[in-house]
MMTF fields as JSON, N, C-alpha, C and O atoms, coordinates in Angstrom:
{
  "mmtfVersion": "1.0.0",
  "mmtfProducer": "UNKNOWN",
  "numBonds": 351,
  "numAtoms": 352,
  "numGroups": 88,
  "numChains": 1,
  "numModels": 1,
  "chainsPerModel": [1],
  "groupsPerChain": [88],
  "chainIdList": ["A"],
  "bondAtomList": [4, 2, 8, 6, 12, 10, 16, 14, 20, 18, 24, 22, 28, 26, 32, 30, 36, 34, 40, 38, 44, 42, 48, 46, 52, 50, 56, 54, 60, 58, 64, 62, 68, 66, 72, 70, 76, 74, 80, 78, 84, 82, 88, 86, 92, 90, 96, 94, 100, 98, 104, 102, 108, 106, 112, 110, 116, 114, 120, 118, 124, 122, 128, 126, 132, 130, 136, 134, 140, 138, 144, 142, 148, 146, 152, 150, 156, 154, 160, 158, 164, 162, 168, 166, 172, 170, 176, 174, 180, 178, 184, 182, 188, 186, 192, 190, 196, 194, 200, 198, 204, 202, 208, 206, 212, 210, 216, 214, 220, 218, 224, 222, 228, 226, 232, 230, 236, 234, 240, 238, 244, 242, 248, 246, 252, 250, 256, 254, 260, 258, 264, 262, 268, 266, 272, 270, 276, 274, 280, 278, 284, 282, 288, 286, 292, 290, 296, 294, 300, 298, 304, 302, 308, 306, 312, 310, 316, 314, 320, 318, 324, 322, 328, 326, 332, 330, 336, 334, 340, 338, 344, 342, 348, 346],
  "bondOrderList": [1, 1, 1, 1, 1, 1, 1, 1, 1, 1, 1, 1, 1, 1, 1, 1, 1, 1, 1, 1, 1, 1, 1, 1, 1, 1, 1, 1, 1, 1, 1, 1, 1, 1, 1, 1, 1, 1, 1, 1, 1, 1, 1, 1, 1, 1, 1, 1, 1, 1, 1, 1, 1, 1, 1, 1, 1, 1, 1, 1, 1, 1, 1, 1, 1, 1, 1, 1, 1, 1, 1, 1, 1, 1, 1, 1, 1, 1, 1, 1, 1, 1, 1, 1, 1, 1, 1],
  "groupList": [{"groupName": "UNK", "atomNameList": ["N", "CA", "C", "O"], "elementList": ["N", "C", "C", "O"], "formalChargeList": [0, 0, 0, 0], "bondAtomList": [1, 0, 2, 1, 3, 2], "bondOrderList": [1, 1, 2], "singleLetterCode": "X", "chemCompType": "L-PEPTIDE LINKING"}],
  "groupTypeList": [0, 0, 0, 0, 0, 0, 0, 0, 0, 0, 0, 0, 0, 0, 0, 0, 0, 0, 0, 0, 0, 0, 0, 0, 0, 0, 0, 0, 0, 0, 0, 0, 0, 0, 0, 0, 0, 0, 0, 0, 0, 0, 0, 0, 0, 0, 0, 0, 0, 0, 0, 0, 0, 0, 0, 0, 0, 0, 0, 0, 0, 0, 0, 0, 0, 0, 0, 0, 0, 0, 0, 0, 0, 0, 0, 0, 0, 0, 0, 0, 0, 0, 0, 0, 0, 0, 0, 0],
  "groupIdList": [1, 2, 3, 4, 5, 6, 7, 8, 9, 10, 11, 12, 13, 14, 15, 16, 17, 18, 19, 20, 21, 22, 23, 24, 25, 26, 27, 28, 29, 30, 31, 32, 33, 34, 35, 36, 37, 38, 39, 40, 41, 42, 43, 44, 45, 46, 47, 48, 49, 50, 51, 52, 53, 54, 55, 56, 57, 58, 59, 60, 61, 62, 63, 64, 65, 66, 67, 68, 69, 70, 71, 72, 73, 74, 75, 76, 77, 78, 79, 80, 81, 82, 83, 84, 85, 86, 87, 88],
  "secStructList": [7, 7, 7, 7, 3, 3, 3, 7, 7, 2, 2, 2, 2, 2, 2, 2, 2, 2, 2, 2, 2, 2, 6, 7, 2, 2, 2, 2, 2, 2, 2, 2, 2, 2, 2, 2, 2, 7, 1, 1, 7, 7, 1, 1, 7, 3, 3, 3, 7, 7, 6, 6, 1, 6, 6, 3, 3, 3, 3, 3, 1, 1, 1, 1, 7, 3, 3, 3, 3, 3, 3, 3, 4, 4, 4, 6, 3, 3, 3, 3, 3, 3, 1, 1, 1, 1, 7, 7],
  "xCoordList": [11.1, 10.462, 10.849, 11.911, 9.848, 10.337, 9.884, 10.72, 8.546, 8.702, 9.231, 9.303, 9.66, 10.398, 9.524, 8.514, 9.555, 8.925, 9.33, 10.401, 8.405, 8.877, 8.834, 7.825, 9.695, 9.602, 9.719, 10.562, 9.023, 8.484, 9.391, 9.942, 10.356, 10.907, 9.773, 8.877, 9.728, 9.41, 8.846, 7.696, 9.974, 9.883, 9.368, 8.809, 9.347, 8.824, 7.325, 6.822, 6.634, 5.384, 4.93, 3.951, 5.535, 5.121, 4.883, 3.974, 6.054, 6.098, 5.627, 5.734, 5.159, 3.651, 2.454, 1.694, 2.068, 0.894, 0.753, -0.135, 2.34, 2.421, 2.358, 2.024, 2.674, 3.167, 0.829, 0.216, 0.515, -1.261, -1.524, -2.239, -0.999, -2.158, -1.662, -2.214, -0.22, 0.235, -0.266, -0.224, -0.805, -1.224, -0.157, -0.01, 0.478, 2.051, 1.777, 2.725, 0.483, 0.536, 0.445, 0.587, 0.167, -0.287, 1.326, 1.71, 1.931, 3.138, 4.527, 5.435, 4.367, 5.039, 4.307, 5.163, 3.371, 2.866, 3.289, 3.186, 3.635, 4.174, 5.155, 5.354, 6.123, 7.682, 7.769, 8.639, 7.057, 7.032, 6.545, 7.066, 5.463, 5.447, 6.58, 6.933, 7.365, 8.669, 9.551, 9.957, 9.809, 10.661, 10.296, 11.066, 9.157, 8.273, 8.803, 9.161, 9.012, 9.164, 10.681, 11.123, 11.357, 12.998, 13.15, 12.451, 14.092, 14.8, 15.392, 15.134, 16.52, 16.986, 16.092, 16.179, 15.191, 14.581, 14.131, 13.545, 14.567, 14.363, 13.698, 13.714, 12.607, 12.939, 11.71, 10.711, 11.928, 12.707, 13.808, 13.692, 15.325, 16.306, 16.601, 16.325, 17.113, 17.652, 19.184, 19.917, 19.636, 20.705, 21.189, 20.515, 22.39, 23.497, 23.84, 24.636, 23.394, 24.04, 25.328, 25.877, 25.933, 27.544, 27.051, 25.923, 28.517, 28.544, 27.411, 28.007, 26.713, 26.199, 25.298, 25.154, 24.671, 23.502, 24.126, 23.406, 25.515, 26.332, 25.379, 24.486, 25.436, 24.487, 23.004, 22.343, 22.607, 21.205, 21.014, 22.06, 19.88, 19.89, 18.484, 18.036, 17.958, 16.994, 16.522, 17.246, 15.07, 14.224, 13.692, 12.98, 13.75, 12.947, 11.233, 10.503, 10.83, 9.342, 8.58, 7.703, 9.411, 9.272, 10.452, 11.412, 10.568, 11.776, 11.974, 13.139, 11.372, 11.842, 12.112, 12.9, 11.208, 10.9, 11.569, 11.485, 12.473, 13.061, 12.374, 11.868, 12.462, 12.317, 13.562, 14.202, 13.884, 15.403, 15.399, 14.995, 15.839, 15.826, 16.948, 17.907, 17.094, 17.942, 17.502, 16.383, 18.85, 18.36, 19.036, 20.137, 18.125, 18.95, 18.666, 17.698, 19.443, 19.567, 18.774, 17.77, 19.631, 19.595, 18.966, 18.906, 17.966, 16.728, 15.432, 14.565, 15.261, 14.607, 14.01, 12.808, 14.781, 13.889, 14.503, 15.717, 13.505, 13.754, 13.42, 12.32, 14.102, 13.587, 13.75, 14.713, 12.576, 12.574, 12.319, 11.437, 13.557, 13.941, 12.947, 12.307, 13.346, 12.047, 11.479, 11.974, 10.435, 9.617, 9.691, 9.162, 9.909, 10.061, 11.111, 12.099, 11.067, 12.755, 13.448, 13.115, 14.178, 15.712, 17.122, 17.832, 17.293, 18.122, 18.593, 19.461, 17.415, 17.797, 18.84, 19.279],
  "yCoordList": [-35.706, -34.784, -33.363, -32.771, -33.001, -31.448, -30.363, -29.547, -30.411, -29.045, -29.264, -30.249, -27.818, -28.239, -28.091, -27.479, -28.5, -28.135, -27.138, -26.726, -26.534, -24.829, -25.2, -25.677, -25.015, -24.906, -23.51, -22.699, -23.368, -21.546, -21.335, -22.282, -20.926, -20.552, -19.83, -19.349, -19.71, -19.19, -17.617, -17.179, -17.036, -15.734, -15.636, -14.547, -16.498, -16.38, -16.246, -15.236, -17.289, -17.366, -15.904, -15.266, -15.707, -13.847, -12.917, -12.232, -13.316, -12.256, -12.397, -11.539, -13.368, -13.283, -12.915, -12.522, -12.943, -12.057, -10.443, -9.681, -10.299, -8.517, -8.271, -7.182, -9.271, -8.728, -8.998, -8.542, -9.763, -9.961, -8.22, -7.538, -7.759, -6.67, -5.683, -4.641, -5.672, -4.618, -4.535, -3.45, -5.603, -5.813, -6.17, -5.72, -6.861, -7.542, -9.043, -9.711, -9.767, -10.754, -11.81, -13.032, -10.871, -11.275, -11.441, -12.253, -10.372, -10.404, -11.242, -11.486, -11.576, -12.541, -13.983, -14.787, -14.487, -15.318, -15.749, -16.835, -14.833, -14.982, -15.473, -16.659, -14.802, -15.179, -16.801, -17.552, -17.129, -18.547, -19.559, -20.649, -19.001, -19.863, -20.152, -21.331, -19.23, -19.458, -20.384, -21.447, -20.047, -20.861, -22.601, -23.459, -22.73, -24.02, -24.568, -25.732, -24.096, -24.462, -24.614, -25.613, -23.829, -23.608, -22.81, -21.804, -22.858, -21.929, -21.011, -19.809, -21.709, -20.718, -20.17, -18.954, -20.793, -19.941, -18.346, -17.892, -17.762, -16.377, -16.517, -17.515, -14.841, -14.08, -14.131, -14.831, -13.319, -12.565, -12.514, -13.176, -12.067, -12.093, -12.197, -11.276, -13.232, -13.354, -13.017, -12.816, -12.989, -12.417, -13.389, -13.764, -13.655, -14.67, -13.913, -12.977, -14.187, -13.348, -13.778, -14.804, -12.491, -13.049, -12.664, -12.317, -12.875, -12.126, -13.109, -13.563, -13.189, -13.61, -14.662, -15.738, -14.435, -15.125, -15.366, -15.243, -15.739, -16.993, -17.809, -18.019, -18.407, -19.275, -18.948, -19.759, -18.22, -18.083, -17.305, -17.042, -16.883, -16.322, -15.216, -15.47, -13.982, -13.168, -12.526, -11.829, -12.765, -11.976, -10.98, -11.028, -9.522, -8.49, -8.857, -9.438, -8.325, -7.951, -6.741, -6.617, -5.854, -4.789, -3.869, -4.439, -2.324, -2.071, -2.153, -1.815, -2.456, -2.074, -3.708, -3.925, -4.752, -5.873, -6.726, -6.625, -7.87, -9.265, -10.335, -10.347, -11.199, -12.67, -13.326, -13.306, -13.988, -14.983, -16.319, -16.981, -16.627, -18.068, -19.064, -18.535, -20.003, -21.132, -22.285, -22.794, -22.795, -23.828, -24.963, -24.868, -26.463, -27.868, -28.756, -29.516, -28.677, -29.663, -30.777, -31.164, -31.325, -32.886, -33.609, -34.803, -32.414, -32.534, -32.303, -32.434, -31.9, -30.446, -29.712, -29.459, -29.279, -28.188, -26.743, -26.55, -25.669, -24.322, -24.272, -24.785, -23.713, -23.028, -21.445, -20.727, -21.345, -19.529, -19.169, -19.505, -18.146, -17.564, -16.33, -16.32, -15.335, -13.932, -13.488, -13.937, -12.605, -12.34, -10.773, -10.313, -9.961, -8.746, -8.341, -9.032, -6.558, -6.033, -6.341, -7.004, -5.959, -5.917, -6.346, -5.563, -7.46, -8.576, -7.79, -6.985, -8.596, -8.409, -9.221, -9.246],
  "zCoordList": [4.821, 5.753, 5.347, 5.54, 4.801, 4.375, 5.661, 6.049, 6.273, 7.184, 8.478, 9.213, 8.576, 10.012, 11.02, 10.675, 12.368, 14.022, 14.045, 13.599, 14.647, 15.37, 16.892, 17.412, 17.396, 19.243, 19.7, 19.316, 20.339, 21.251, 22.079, 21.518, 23.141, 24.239, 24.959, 24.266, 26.292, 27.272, 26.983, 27.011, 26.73, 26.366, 24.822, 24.694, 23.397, 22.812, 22.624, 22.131, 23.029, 24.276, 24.63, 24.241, 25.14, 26.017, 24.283, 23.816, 23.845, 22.812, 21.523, 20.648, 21.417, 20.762, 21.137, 20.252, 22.283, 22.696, 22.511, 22.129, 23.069, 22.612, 21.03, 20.564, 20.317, 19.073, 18.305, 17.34, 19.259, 18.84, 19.234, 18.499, 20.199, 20.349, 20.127, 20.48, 19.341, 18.392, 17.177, 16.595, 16.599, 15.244, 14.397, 13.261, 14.87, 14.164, 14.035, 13.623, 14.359, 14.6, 13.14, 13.097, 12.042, 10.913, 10.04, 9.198, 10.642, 10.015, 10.246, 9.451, 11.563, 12.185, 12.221, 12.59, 12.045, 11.845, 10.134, 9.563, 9.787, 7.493, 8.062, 7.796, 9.031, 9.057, 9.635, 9.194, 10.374, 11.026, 9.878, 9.639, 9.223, 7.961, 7.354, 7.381, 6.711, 6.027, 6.877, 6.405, 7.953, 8.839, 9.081, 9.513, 8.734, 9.082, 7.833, 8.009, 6.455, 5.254, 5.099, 4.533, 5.495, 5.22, 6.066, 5.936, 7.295, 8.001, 7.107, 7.172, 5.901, 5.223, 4.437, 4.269, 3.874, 2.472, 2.793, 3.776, 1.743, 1.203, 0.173, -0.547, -0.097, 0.971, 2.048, 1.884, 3.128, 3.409, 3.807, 4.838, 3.739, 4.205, 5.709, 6.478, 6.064, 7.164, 7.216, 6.248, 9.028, 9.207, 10.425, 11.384, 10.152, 10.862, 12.271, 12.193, 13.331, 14.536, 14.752, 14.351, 15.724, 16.054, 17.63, 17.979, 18.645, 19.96, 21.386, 22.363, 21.331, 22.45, 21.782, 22.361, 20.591, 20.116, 18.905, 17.914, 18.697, 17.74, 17.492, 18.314, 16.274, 15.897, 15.695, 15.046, 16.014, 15.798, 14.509, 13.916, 13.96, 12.637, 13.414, 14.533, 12.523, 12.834, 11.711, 10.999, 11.462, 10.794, 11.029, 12.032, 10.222, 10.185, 10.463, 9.661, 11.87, 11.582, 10.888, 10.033, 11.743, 11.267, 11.605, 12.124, 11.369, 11.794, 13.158, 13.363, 14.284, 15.474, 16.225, 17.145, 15.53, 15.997, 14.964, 13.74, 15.915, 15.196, 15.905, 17.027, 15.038, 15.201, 14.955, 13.904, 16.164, 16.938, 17.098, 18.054, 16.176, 16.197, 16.037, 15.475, 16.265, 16.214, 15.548, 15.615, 14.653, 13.699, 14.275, 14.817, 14.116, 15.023, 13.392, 13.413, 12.07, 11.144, 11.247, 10.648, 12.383, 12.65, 12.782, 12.487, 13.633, 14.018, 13.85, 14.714, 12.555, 11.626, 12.63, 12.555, 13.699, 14.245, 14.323, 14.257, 14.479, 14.632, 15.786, 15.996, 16.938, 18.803, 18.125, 17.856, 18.03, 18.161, 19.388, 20.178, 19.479, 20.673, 21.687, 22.739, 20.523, 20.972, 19.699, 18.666, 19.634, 18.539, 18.943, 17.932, 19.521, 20.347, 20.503, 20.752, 20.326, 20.451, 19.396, 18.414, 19.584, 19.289, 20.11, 20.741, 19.978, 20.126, 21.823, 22.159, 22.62, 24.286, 24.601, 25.751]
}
């Protein structure tokens, strides 16, 4: 089984709609591809969170906007967290 499940959160959900009518939707939609293929694979470079969101990893959308996600091995799944902001 090579690709992984993507699971949405609540708030991820929301923040894909904003990121459709920013015109980000093309670009964050690349990043979920990658993630579907390899959580880790690069590039683009991902980044290891510490502090509240331990464990999770985050991709550049653009400069103002990350994509937050969490990796389950075991399970090949990714729960992406938010797609919006900067790590609320």
């Amino acid at each position: 089984m090579s690709d992984w499940t993507l699971v949405y959160s609540p708030q991820a959900q929301k923040d894909a709609k904003r990121l459709a009518s920013s015109g980000l939707k093309q670009r964050a939609q690349g990043l979920l591809d990658v993630l579907a293929a390899d959580p880790f694979g690069t590039p683009p470079r991902y980044e290891k969170l510490v502090g509240d969101l331990a464990g999770c990893y985050s991709r550049r959308i653009n400069i103002q906007h990350r994509l937050v996600y969490e990796v389950f091995p075991d399970r090949h799944v990714v729960h992406v967290l938010r797609m919006w902001t900067h790590y609320e």
